[in-house]
VEXDREN-2710 file (C-alpha; in Angstrom, 1 decimal):
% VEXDREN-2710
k/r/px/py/pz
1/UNK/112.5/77.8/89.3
2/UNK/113.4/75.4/92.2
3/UNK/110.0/74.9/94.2
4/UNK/110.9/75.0/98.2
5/UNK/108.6/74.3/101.4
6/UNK/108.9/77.4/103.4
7/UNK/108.3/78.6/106.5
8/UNK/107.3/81.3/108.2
9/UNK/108.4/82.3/111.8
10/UNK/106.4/85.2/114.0
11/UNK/105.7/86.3/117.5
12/UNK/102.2/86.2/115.7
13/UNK/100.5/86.1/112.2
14/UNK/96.7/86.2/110.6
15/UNK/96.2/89.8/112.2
16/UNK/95.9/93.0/111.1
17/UNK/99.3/94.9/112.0
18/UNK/102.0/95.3/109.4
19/UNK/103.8/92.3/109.9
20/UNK/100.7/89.8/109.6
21/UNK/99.8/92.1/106.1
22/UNK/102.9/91.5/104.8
23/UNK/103.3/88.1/106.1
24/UNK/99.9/87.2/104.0
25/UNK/100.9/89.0/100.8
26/UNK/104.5/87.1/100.8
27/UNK/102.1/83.3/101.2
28/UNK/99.6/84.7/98.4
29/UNK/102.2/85.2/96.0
30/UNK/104.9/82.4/97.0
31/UNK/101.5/80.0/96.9
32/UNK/101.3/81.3/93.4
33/UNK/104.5/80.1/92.4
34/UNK/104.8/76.6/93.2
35/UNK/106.4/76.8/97.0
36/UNK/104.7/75.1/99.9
37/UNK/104.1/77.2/102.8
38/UNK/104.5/76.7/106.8
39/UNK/103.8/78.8/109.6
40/UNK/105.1/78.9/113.0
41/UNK/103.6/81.7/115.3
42/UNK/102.7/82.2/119.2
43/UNK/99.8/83.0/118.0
44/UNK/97.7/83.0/115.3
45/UNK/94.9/85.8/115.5
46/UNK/93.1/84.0/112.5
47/UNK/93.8/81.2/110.5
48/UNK/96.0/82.0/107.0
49/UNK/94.0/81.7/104.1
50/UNK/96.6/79.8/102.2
51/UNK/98.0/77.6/104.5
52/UNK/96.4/74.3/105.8
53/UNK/95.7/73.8/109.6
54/UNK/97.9/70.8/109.4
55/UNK/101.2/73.3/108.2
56/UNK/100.9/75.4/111.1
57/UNK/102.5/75.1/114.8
58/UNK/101.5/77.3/117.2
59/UNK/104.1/77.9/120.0
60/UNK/102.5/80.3/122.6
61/UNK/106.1/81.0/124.3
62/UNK/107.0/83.3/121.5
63/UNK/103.9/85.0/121.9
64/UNK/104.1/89.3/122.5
65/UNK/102.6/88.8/125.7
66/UNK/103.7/85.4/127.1
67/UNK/104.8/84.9/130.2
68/UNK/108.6/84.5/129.1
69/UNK/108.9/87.5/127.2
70/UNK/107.3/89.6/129.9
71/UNK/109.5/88.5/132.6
72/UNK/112.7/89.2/130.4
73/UNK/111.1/92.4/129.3
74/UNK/110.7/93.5/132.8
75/UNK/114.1/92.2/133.3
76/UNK/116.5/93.6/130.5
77/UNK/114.7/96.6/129.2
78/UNK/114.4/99.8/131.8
79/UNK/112.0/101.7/130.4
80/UNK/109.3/99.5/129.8
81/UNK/109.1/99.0/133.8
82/UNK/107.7/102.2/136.2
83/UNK/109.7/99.9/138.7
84/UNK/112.8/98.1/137.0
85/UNK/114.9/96.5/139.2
86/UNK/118.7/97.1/139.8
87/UNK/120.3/93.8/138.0
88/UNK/123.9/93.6/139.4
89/UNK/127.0/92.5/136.9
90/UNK/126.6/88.6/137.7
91/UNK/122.8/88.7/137.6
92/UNK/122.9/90.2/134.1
93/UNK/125.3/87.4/132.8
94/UNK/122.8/84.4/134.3
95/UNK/119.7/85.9/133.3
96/UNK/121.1/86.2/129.6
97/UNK/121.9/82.7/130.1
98/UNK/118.5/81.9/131.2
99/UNK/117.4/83.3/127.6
100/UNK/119.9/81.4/125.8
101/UNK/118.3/78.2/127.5
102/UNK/115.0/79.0/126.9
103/UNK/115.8/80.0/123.3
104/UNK/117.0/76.8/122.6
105/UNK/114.5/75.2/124.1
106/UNK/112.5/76.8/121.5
107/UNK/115.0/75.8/118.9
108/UNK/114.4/72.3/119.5
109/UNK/110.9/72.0/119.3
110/UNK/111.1/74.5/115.7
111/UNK/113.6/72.1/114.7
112/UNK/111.8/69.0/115.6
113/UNK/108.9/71.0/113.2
114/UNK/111.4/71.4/110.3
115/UNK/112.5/68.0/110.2
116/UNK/108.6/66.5/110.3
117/UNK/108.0/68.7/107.4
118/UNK/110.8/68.6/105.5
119/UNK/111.3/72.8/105.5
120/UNK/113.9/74.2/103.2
121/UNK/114.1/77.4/105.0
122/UNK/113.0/79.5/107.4
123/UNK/111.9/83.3/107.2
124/UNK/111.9/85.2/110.3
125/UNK/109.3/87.6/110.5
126/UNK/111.2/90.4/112.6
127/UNK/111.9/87.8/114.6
128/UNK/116.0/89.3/114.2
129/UNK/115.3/92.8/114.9
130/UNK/112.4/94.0/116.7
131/UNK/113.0/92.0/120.6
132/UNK/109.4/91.3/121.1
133/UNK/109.5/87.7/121.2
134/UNK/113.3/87.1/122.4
135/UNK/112.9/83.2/122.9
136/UNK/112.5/83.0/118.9
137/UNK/114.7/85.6/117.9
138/UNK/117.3/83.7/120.0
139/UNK/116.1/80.0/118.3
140/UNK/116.1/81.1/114.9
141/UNK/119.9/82.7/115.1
142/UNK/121.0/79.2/117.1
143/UNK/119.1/77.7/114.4
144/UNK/120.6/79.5/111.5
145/UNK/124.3/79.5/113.1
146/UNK/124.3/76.1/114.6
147/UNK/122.8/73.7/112.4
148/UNK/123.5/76.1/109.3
149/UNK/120.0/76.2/108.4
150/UNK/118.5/78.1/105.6
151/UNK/117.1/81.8/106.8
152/UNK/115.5/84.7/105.0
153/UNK/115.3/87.7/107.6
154/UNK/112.7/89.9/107.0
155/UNK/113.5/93.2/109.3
156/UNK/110.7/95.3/109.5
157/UNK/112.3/97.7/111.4
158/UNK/115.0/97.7/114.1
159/UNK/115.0/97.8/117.9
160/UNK/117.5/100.8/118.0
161/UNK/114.7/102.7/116.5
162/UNK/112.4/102.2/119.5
163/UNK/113.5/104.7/122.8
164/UNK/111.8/101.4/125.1
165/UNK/114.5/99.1/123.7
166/UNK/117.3/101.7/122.9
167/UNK/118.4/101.3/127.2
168/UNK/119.0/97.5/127.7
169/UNK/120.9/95.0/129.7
170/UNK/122.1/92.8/127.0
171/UNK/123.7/95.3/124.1
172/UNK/125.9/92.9/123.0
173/UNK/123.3/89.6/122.7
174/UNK/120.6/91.9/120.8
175/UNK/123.8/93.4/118.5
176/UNK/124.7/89.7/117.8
177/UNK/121.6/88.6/116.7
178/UNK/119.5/91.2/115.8
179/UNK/120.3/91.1/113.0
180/UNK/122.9/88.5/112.6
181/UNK/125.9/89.3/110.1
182/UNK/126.8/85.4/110.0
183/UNK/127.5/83.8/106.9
184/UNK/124.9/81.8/105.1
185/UNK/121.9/83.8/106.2
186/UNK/119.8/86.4/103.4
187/UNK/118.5/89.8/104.7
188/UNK/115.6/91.5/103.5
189/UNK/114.2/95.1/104.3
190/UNK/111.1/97.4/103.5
191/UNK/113.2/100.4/102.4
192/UNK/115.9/101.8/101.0
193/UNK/116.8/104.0/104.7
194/UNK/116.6/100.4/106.6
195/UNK/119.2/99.3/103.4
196/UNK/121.3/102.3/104.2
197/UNK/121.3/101.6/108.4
198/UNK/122.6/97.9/107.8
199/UNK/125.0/98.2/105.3
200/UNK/126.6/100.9/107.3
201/UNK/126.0/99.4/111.1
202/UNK/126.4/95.6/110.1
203/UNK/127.9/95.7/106.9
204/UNK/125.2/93.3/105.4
205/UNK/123.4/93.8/101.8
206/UNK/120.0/93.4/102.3
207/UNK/117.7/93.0/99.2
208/UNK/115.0/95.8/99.3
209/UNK/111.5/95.0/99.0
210/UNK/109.2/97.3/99.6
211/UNK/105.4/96.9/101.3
212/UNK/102.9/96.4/98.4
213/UNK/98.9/95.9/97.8
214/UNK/97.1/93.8/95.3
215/UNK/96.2/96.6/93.1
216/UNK/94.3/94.2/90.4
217/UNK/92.2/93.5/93.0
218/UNK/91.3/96.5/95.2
219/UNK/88.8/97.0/97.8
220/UNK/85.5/98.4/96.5
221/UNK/81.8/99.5/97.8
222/UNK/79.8/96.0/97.8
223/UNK/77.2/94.4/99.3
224/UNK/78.5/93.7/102.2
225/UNK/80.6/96.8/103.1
226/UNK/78.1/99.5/102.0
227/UNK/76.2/98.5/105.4
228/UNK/79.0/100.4/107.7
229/UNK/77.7/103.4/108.0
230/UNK/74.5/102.3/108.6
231/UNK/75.8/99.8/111.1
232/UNK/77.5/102.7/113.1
233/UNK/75.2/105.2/113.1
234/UNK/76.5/107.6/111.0
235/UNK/74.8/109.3/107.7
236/UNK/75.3/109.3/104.3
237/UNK/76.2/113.0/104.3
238/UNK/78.7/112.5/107.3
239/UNK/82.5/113.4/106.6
240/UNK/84.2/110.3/108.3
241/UNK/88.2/110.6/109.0
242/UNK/89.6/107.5/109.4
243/UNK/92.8/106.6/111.1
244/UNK/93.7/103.4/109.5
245/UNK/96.1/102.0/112.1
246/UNK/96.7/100.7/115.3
247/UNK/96.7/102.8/118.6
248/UNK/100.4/103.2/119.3
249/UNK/102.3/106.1/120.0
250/UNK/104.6/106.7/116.9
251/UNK/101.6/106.8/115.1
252/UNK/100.7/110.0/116.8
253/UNK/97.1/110.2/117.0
254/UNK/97.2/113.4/118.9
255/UNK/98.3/115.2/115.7
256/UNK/95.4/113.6/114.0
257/UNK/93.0/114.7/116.9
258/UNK/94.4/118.2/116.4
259/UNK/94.3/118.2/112.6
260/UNK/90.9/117.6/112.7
261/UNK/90.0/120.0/115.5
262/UNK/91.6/122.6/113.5
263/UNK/90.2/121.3/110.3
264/UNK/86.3/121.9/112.0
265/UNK/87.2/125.4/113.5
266/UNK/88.5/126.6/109.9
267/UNK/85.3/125.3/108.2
268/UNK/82.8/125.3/110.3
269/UNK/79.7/124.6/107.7
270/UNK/81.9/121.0/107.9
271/UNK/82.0/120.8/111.3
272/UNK/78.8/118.8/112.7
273/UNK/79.2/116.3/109.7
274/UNK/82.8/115.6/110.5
275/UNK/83.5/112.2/112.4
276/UNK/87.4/110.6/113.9
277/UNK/87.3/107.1/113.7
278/UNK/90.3/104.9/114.7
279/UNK/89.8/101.6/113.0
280/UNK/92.0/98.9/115.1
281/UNK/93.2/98.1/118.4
282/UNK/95.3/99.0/121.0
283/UNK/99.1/97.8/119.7
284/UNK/101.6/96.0/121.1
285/UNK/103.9/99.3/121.9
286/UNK/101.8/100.7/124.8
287/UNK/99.3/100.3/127.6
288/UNK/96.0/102.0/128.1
289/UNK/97.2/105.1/129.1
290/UNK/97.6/106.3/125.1
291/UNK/94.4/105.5/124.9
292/UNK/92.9/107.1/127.7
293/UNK/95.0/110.0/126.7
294/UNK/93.5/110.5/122.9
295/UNK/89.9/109.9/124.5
296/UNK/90.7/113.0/126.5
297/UNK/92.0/114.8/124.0
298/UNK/89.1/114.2/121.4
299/UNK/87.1/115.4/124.6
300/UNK/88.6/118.7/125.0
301/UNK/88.8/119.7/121.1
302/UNK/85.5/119.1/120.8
303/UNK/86.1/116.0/118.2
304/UNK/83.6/113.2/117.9
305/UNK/86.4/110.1/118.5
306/UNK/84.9/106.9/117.5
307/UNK/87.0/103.4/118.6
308/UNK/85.5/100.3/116.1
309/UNK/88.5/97.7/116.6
310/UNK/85.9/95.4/118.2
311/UNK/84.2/95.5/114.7
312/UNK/87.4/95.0/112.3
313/UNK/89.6/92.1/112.0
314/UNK/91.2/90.4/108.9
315/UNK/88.6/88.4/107.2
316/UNK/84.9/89.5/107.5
317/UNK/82.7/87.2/109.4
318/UNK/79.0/88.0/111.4
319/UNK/79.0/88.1/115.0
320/UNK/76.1/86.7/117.3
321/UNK/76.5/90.1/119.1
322/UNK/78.1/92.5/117.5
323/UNK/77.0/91.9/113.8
324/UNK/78.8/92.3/110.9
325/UNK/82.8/92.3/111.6
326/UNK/84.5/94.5/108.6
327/UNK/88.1/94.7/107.5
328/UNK/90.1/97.9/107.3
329/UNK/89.6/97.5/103.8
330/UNK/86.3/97.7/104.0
331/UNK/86.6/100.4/106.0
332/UNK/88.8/102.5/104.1
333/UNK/86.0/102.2/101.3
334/UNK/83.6/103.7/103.5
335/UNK/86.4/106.7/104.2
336/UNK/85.8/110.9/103.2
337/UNK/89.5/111.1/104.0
338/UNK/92.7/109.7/106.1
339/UNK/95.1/111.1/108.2
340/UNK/98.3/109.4/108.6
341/UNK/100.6/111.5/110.7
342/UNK/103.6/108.9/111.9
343/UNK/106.6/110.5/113.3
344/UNK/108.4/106.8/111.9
345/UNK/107.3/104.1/110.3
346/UNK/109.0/101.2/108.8
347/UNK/107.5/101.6/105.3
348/UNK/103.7/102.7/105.4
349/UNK/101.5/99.6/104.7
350/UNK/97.8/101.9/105.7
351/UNK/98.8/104.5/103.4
352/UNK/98.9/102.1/100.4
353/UNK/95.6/100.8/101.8
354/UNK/94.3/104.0/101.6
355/UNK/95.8/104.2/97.8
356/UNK/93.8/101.1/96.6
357/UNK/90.9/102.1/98.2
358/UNK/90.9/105.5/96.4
359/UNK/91.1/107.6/99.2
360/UNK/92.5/111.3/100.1
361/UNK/95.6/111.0/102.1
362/UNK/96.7/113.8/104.6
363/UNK/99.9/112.5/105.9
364/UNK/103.6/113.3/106.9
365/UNK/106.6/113.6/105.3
366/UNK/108.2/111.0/107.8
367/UNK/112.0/109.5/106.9
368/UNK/110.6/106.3/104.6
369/UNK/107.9/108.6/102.7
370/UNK/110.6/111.2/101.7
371/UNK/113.1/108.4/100.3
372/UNK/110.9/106.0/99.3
373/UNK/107.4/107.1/98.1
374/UNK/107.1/111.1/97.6
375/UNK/109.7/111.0/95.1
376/UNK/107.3/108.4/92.9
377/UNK/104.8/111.4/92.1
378/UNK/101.8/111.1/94.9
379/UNK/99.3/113.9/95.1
380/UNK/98.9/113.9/98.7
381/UNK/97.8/116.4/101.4
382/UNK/101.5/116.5/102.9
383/UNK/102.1/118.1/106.3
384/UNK/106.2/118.5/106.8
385/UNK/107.2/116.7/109.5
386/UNK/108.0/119.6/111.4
387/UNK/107.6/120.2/115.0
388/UNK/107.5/122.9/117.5
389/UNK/109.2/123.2/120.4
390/UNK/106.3/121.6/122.8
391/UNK/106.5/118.8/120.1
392/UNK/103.5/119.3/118.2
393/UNK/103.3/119.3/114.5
394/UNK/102.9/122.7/112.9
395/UNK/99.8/122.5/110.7
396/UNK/99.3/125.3/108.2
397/UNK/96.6/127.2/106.9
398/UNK/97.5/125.9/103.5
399/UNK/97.5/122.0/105.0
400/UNK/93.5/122.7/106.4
401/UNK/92.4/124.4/102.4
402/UNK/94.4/121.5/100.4
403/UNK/91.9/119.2/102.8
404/UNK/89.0/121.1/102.2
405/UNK/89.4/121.6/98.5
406/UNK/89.6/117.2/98.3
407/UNK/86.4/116.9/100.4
408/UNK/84.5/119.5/98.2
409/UNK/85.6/119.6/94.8
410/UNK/84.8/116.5/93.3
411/UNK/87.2/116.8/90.4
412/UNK/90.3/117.4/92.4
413/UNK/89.3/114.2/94.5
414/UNK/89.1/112.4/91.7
415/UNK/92.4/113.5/90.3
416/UNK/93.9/112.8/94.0
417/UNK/93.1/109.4/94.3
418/UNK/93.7/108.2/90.3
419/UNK/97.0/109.6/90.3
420/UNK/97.9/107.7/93.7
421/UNK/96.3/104.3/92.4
422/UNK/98.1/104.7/89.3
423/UNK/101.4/105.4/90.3
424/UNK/101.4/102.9/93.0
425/UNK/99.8/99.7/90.8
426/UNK/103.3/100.4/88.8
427/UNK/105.8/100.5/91.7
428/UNK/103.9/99.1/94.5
429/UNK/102.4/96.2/93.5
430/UNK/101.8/91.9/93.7
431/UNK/103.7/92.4/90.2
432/UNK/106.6/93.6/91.9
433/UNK/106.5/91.5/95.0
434/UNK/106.5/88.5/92.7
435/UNK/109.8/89.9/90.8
436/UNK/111.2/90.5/94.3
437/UNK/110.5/86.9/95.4
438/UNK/111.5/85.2/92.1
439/UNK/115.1/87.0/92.7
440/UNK/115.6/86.6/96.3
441/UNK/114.8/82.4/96.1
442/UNK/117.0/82.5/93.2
443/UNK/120.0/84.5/94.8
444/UNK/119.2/82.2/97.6
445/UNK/118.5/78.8/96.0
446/UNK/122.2/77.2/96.2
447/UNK/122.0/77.8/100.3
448/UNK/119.0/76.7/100.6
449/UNK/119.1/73.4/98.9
450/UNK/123.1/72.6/100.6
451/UNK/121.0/73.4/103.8
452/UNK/118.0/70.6/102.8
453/UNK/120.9/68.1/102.5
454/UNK/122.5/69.2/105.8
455/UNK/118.7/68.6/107.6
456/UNK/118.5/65.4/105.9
457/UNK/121.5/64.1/107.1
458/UNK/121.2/64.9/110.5
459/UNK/120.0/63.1/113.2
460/UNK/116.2/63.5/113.5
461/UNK/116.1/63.6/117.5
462/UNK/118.2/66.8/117.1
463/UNK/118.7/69.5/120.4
464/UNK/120.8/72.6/119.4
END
């Protein structure tokens, strides 16, 4: 196979949300076969284990938070304002063309990146359909359209599937290039709904590649990780319930804080060994308010809500302070059970987290798990995604004895969490990713090398 220099393209990578997962499993395996990898981020929470210093550009002005994208957040986007103010015909038509500036702004200095390095092509890391960095969304379509470069989109999931970006000022621009349907551009998606929703909106064929976990190599007790509970007070008798995720709203904590209120009030020989930790940090989808809110919550069910996010990034290291800094696979290790309770999600990267680390799942049947990971065969403690009229999920009796029977019968545990690892180290694994990849460069190869002749006969002071 062709061997290309590829790069990478992210509001920000080397964290622990989905993306940045994804992101590092996609460099692991490409590393593997022969490519040469880049990375272009706003920010880069913690530098990429396979990528040298030297093959990285940071460009804070696609950051989440920077200052551009807040102001045209504030601007074009109602509901993430308490305040938003009235934009009149004419204002909405030159602040889009303040974006379009900006964004090519940002083209340039991305392009000026591609040409030092000699990139083949470009993968947008939901930089084409989630509007949280708009200045690169905006340069990687000018980019892509323009000066015909090479560009793997990998959609993660879409901005129409978010209420806070569903009300905008600039429809149109965000239908345009989020995602494009130009010619010359590949698509990729994390299941076979999102495959559905753009061959039906945009009439694109996307290849399908789903989220996946080094199974050969799963997180285990060691050394190192068997000092967490020590390290947070808790016992070896303890029952911890660990939300794997970050604290965002579709994730709906709440329905975890219930679940295990409920869980202690139905068993309550369980009840003063039973712990709710939240392993990661606040996301980018909300303020502190969610929060605050769970905090409460916990509070008034009586549940012992632990926050460790300060203690778990995406490498281990030792802090002066703090101590040792774990991963969530290290916590996940440490883990009695996890509750998973998303109303959406893309895909459902902690849950096959929680597979490799041999854990008991309690989780929803959301849209993705129903089409795209139930029908495999997991043994799961599934809660339908059924709500009542107030909008809370209706737990049953039999959902609070399937959990009890995991935590106290060894050999159903054990069962559980084999079949799970099992069934996803054959469908969900590096094995498959690397079949994926192989395919889509393949598919792809033709564009991208008539685009590495296009960049090398251009000029190289280039502005789009």
């Amino acid at each position: 196979m062709e061997k290309f220099r590829i790069c990478f393209v992210s509001g920000k990578l080397g964290d622990v949300d989905g993306v940045s997962l994804e992101v590092d499993k996609w460099i692991e395996i490409l590393t593997v076969l022969g490519h040469e990898i880049f990375a272009i981020a706003g920010s880069f929470s913690s530098p990429l284990k396979k990528v040298p210093k030297e093959n990285c550009l940071e460009l804070p002005s696609i950051r989440f938070d920077s200052e551009e994208q807040r102001y045209f957040e504030k601007m074009v986007f109602p509901h993430l304002s308490k305040h938003p103010p009235h934009l009149s015909l004419d204002r909405r038509v030159s602040l889009l063309d303040e974006l379009v500036e900006k964004g090519t702004e940002v083209a340039s200095t991305i392009y000026e990146f591609i040409q030092k390095k000699e990139i083949d092509v470009l993968i947008g890391e939901n930089t084409n359909a989630m509007p949280m960095s708009l200045l690169a969304g905006t340069a990687i379509h000018k980019l892509a359209t323009e000066k015909r470069m090479a560009v793997i989109f990998h959609h993660h999931d879409f901005w129409w599937e978010r209420s806070r970006f569903s009300h905008n000022h600039i429809e149109s621009f965000l239908n345009q290039i989020m995602p494009p349907t130009d010619l010359g551009v590949e698509h990729v998606v994390i299941s076979s709904y999102a495959e559905h929703i753009l061959r039906s909106i945009k009439r694109v064929i996307p290849h399908v590649v789903y989220n996946c976990e080094d199974f050969d190599n799963p997180p285990v007790r060691d050394e190192y990780n068997s000092h967490f509970r020590e390290d947070f007070g808790f016992s070896a008798d303890d029952l911890l319930f660990i939300q794997p995720t970050r604290v965002v709203p579709r994730k709906r904590i709440e329905d975890s804080v219930e679940l295990v209120s409920r869980y202690m009030k139905r068993f309550e020989e369980d009840a003063s060994r039973v712990h709710f930790i939240i392993s990661l940090y606040e996301g980018d989808e909300t303020d502190n308010t969610y929060l605050q809110a769970l905090s409460e919550l916990a509070l008034n069910r009586g549940v012992r809500l632990h926050f460790i996010a300060d203690r778990v990034e995406s490498a281990r290291r030792t802090d002066p302070e703090k101590g040792r800094i774990y991963t969530n696979r290290d916590v996940l290790v440490n883990a009695d059970l996890v509750t998973y309770l998303p109303i959406w999600e893309g895909f459902g990267n902690a849950l096959l987290e929680a597979v490799a680390a041999k854990v008991p799942i309690v989780t929803t049947t959301y849209l993705v798990y129903k089409t795209d990971i139930k029908m495999c065969g997991f043994r799961n403690v599934e809660i339908r995604d059924n709500y009542s009229r107030e909008g809370e999920l209706i737990i049953t009796e039999k959902n609070l004895t399937d959990m009890n029977k995991v935590l106290n019968n060894g050999k159903i545990r054990q069962e559980m969490v084999e079949t799970n690892f099992r069934i996803a180290s054959k469908e969900f694994s590096f094995r498959m990713l690397r079949k994926s990849l192989e395919r889509i460069l393949s598919d792809y190869g033709d564009e991208i090398k008539a685009s590495a002749k296009r960049l090398k006969k251009s000029k190289k002071n280039y502005y789009v």
